[in-house]
C-alpha positions in Angstrom: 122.6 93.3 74.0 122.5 94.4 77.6 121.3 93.0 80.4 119.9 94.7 83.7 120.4 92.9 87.1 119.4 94.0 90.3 122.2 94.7 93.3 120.5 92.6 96.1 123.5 94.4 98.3 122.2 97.0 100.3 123.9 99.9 102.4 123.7 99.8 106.3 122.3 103.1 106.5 119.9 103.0 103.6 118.8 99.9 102.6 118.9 100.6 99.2 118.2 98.5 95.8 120.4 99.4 93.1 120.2 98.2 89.4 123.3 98.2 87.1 124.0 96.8 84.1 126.0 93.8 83.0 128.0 94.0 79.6 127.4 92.0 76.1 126.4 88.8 76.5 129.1 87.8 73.6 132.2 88.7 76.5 133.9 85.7 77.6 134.2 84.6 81.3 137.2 85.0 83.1 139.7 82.1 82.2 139.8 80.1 85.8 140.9 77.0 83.8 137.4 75.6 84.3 134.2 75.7 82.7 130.9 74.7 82.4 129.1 73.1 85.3 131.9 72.1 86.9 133.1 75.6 87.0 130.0 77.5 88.2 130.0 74.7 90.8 133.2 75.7 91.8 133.0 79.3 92.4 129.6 79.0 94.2 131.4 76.7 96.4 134.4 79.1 96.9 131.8 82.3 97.0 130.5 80.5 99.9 133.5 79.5 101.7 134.4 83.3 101.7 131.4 84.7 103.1 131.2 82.0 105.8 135.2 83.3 106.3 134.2 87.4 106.4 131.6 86.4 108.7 134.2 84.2 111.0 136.6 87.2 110.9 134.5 89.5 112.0 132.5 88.1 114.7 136.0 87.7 116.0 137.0 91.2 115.8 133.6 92.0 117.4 134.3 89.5 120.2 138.2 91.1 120.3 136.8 94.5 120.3 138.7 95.7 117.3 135.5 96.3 115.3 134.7 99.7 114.4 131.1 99.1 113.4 128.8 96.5 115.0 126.2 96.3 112.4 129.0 95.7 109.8 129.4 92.8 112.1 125.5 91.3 111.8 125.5 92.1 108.7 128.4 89.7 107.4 127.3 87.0 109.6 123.3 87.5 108.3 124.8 87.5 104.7 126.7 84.2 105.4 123.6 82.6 106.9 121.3 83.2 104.1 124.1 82.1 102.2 124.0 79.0 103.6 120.5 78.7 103.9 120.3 78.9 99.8 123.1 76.5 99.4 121.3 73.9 101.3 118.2 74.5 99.4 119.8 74.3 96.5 121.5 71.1 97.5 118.2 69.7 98.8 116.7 70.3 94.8 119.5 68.8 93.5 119.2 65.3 95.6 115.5 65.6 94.5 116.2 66.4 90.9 118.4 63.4 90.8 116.1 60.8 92.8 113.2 61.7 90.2 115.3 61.4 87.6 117.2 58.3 88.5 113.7 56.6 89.3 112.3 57.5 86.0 111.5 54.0 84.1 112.5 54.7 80.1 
């Protein structure tokens, strides 16, 4: 079985959608010595972390004058914006997942 996913990266001069496909459902992750929750937890965490970094390093080399292309620039810190915009959504859910579910009389 194959499953189609849609590239929500897009090209500077372009802005293009792309679709590509992801492999067998049956392929096991990558062994990261964690798994589960926990794990997916994890990576998101680290994802995030390293776009907030790109975006660090390269309004720095903007502000140093070492970058090449300015929009390359905006883009990475626009990407790690968002980024953090959906993390905090998704942390807001979670606190109000939990309160609804910790208030729930059995």
């Amino acid at each position: 079985m194959t499953i189609l996913f849609v590239d929500l990266s897009f090209s500077v001069s372009g802005l293009e959608w792309g679709v590509g496909t992801v492999g067998p459902l049956e392929q096991p992750a990558p062994a990261t010595g964690q798994g589960g929750f926990g794990g997916m937890l994890s990576n998101a965490v680290s994802s995030l972390e390293k776009t907030q970094a790109d975006a660090a390093s390269a309004s720095q080399s903007l502000v140093a004058g070492t970058a090449t292309d300015p929009t390359q620039v905006v883009m990475a810190v626009e990407r790690a914006r968002l980024a953090m915009q959906m993390a905090s959504q998704i942390r807001t859910k979670a606190v109000e997942a939990f309160t609804d579910v910790f208030h729930t009389q059995v």
